[in-house]
C-alpha positions in Angstrom: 122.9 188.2 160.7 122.7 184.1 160.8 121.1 184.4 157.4 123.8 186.5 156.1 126.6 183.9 157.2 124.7 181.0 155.9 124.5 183.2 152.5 127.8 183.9 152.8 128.9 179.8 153.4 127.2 178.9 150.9 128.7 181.1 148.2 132.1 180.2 149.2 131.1 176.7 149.2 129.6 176.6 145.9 132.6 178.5 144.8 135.1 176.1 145.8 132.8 173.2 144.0 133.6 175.1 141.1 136.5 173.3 138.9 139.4 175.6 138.8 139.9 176.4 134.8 143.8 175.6 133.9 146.2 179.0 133.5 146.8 179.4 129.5 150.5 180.3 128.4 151.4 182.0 125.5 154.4 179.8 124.1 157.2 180.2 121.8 160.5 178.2 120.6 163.5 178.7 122.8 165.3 179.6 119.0 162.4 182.5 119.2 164.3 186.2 120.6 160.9 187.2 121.8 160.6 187.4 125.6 157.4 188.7 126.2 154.0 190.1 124.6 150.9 191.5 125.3 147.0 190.1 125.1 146.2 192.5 122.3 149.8 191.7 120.3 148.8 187.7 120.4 145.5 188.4 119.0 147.3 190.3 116.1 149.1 186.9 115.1 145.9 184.4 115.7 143.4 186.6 113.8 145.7 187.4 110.6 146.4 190.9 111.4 150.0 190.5 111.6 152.6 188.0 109.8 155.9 188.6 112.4 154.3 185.1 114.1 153.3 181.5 112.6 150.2 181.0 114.3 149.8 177.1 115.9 146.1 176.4 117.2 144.6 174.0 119.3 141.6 171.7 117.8 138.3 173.7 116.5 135.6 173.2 120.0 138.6 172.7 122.6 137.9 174.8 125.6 141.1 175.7 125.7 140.7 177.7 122.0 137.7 178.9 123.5 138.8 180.5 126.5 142.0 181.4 124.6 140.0 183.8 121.8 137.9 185.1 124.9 140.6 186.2 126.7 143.0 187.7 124.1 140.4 189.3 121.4 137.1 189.2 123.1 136.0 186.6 120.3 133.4 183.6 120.3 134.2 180.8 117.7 131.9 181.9 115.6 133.4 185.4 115.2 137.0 183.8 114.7 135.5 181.5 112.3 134.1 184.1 110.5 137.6 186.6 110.7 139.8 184.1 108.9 136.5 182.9 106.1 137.2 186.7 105.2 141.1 186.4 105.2 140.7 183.2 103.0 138.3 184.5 100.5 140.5 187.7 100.1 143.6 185.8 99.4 144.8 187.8 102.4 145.8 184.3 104.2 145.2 181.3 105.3 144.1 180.4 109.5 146.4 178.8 111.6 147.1 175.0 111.6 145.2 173.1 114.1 146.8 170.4 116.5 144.7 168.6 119.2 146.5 168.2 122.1 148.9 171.1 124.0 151.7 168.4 123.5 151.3 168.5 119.6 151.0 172.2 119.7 153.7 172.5 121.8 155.9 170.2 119.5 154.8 172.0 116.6 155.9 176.0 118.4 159.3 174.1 119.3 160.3 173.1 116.0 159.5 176.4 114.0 161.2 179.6 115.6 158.8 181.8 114.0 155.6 180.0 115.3 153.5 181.1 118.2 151.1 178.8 119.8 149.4 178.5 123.4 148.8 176.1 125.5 148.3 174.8 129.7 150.6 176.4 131.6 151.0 172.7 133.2 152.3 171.3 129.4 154.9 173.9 129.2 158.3 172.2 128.9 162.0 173.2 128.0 161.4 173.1 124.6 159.3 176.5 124.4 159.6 179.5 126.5 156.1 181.3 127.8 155.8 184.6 126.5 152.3 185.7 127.9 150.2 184.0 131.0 146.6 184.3 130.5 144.5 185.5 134.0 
């Protein structure tokens, strides 16, 4: 029993050393009529399957890209890479522009009431409205 409560204050220990990851939002422009969306609608508009949406990215190897693509479409970098190399070489489309900071992405998805962007729910301002809140 003593070893089981040790076990047991240990994990939550080590659990709370763990650094808590930032909540990702899903953001359009206030000009945008959109008020809400889905995980698997987002990943339509960042992997080229749909044009409704201009799609704003943060910087190529952010974390916040990576855990973005994880959490809408299941995808590494490598496999978005790879989506839009296809899109490009079929004429099809070209990938989403990349900013590197959730400020300049945020800028960019406030100025352009058709783009769709994400960043930290902590970067959101009045300027952008949050359509989707990642888990």
């Amino acid at each position: 029993m003593k070893s089981m409560m040790t076990s047991l204050l240990l994990a939550a220990l080590a659990a709370a050393a763990l650094p808590a990851s930032a909540e990702t939002v899903v953001i359009v422009s206030q000009k945008n009529p959109a008020t809400r969306m889905f995980s698997e609608q987002a990943a339509q508009f960042f992997l080229g399957k749909s044009t409704m949406f201009t799609p704003v990215d943060q910087a190529e190897g952010s974390a916040i890209r990576a855990e973005f693509y994880h959490k809408v479409a299941d995808k590494d970098a490598a496999q978005v890479k790879a989506i839009w190399s296809k899109i490009e070489f079929t004429g099809k489309g070209t990938p989403p522009k990349e900013y590197h900071s959730d400020a300049e992405v945020r800028k960019a998805v406030a100025a352009d009431p058709k783009a769709i962007g994400y960043i930290s729910k902590a970067a959101v301002d009045d300027t952008v409205k949050v359509i989707l809140t990642l888990p």
